[in-house]
C-alpha positions in Angstrom: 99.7 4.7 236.0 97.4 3.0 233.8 96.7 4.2 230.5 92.9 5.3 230.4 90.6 4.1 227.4 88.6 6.6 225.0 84.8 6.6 224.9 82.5 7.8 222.1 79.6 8.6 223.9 76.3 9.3 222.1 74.9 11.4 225.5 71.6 12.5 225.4 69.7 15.7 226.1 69.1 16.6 229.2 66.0 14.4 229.4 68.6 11.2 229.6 68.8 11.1 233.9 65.1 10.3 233.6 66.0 7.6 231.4 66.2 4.4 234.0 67.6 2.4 231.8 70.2 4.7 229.7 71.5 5.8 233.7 71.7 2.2 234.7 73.9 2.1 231.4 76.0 4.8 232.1 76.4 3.8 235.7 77.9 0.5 235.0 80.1 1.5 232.4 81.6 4.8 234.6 82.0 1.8 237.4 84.0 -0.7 235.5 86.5 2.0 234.2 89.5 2.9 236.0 89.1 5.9 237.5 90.7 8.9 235.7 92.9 11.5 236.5 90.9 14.2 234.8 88.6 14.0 232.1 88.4 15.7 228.5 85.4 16.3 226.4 85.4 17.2 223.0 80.9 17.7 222.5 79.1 18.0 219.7 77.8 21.0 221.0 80.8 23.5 220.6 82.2 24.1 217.7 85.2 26.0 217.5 87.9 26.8 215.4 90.7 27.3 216.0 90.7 24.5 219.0 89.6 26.3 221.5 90.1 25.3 225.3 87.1 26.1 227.7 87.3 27.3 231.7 89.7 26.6 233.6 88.3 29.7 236.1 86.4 28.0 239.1 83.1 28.9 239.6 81.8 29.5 236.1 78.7 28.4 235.2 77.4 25.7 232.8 76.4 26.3 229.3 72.8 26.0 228.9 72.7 25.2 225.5 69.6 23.9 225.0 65.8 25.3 224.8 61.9 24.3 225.4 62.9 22.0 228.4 61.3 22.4 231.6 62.8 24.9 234.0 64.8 21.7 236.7 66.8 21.2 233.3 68.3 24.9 233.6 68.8 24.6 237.3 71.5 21.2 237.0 74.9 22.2 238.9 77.9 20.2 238.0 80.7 21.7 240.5 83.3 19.3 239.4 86.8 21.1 239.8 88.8 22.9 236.7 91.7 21.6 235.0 94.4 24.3 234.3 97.0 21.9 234.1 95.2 19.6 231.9 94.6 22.4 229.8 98.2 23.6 229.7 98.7 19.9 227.9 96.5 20.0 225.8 97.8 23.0 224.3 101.3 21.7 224.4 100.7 18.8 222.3 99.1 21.0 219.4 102.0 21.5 216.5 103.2 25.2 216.3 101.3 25.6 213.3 98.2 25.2 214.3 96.4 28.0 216.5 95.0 27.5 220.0 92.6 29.9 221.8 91.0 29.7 225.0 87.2 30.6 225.9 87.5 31.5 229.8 83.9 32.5 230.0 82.7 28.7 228.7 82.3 25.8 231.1 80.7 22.4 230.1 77.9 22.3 228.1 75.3 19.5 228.4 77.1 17.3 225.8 80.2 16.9 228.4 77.7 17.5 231.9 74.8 15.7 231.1 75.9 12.9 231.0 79.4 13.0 233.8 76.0 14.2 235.9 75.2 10.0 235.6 78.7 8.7 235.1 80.3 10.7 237.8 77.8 12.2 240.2 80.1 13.3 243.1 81.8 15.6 240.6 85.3 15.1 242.1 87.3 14.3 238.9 88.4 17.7 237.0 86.9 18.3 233.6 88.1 20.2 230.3 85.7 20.8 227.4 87.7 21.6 224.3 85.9 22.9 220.7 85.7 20.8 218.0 87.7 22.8 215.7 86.6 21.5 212.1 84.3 18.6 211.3 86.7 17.0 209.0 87.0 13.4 210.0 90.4 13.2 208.9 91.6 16.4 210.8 90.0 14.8 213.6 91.7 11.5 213.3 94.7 13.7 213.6 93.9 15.9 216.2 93.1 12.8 218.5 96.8 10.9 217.7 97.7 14.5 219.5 95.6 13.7 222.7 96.4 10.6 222.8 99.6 10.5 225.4 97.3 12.6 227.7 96.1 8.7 228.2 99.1 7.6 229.3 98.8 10.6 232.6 95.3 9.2 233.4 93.2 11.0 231.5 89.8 10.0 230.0 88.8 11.4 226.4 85.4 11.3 225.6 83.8 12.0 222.3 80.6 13.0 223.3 78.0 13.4 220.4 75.4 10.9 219.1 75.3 7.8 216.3 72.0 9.0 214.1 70.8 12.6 215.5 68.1 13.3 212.7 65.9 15.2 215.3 64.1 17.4 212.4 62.3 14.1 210.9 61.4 12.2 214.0 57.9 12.0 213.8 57.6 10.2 217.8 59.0 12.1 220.6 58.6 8.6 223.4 61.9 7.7 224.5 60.5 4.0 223.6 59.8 4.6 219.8 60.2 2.9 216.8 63.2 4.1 215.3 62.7 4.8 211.8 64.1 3.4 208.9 67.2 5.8 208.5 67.8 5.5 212.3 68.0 1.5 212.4 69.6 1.5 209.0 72.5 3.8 209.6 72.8 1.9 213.3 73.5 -1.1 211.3 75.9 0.0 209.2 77.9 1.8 211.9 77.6 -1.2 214.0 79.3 -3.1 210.9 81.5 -1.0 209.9 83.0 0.0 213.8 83.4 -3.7 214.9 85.8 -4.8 211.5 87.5 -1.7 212.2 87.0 0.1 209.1 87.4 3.3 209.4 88.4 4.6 205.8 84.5 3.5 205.6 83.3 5.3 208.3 85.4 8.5 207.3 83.0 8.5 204.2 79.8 7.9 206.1 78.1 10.5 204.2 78.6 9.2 201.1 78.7 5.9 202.4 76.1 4.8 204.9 72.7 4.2 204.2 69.9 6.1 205.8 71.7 9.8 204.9 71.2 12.6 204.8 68.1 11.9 207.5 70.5 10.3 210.4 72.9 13.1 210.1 71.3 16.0 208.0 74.3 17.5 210.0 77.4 16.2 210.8 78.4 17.7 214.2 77.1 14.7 216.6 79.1 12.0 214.4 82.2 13.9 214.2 83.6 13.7 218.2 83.7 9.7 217.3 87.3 10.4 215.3 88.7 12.1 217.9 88.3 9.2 220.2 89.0 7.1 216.9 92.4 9.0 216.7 92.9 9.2 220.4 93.0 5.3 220.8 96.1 2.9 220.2 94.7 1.7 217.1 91.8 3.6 215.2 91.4 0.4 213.6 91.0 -1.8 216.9 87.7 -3.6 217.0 86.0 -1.5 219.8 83.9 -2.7 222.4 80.2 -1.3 221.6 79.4 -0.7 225.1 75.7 0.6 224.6 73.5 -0.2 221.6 69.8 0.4 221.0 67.4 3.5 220.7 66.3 6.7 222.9 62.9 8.2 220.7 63.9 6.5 217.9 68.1 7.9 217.9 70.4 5.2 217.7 72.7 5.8 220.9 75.6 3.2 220.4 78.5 4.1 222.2 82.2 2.9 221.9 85.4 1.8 224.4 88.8 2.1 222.9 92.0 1.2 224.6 
């Protein structure tokens, strides 16, 4: 079986399938992967701790964890089947010290569905969402290194969160804008710093990259990138920067590891 890559994935709000360009993005990238086994998603929009595993119960609905969209937004349906077995795994590879729970009541939110809605419309491949249990890029190194032979049984891990997410001072809601200065600055640096492989840099991006506090003024949609970091061979690979530029103004690179 082949060994499946890791993706960071900066994915959007909902508003991304209306995005022709962003789907056409996603659509070529979902068709040159292999296809997976099952798929994990560790979102920016659950956190967690301990590391909690989501449904594995068929039939329970997605989390709508978002507001002021229009009303189609709430009414996406993304049947794709559960993954007890997967989620079985992923609690076996956790070390006995460290606490696992389970949230059978929480399906995928739209950090995993959104967009697997583009990616993977016939929502045939079984999905796991799993909490991000601290936002320690370190821990998260760590707790990716413990995914990462789920790669090896055909499994695709996606970090799924977003590379500048300063919504509070966007000032241009088009999904053509300008980005602003933090936005393009911070895209930069991450763009620099990702393909020479630096992580120790990118562990201190708060302290480190330019256009903080405004690209992150919190950290939750930069964090899923170390677990995808950790879940690769080599968190210090050069990655392939599958997606670069701007949705209103956010900079929405995204990232293939092998």
């Amino acid at each position: 079986m082949t060994s499946m890559p890791t993706l960071f994935l900066s994915h959007g709000a909902p508003p991304l399938v209306d995005d022709e360009r962003w789907v056409a993005q996603l659509k070529a990238w979902a068709a040159d992967l292999p296809r997976p086994e099952a798929i994990l998603v560790v979102s920016a929009h659950w956190e967690s701790a301990p590391l909690t595993i989501g449904s594995t119960v068929p039939g329970t609905p997605l989390t709508y964890d978002f507001g002021g969209f229009p009303a189609r937004y709430y009414q996406t349906t993304y049947d794709s089947p559960v993954a007890p077995d997967l989620a079985q795994k992923v609690a076996a590879l956790m070390p006995d010290d460290e606490a696992v729970t389970s949230a059978p009541h929480r399906r995928l939110d739209h950090g995993a569905y959104v967009p697997l809605t583009v990616m993977y419309p016939d929502a045939d491949i079984p999905v796991l969402q799993v909490s991000l249990p601290t936002l320690d890029p370190e821990r998260l190194l760590r707790l990716g290194r413990r995914l990462r032979p789920l790669r090896d049984a055909g499994v695709l891990i996606i970090g799924s969160g977003f590379t500048t997410h300063g919504l509070p001072f966007l000032t241009d809601p088009r999904p053509d804008a300008t980005p602003p200065g933090w936005s393009a600055e911070f895209d930069v640096w991450a763009g620099e710093r990702m393909g020479a492989g630096d992580v120790n840099s990118l562990i201190d991006f708060r302290s480190a990259a330019p256009g903080m506090p405004y690209a992150h003024p919190t950290i939750e949609h930069f964090a899923p990138l170390f677990v995808s970091l950790g879940a690769s061979s080599d968190p210090e690979q050069i990655p392939e920067q599958v997606i670069d530029g701007f949705w209103m103004g956010l900079a929405k690179r995204s990232l293939q590891l092998s």
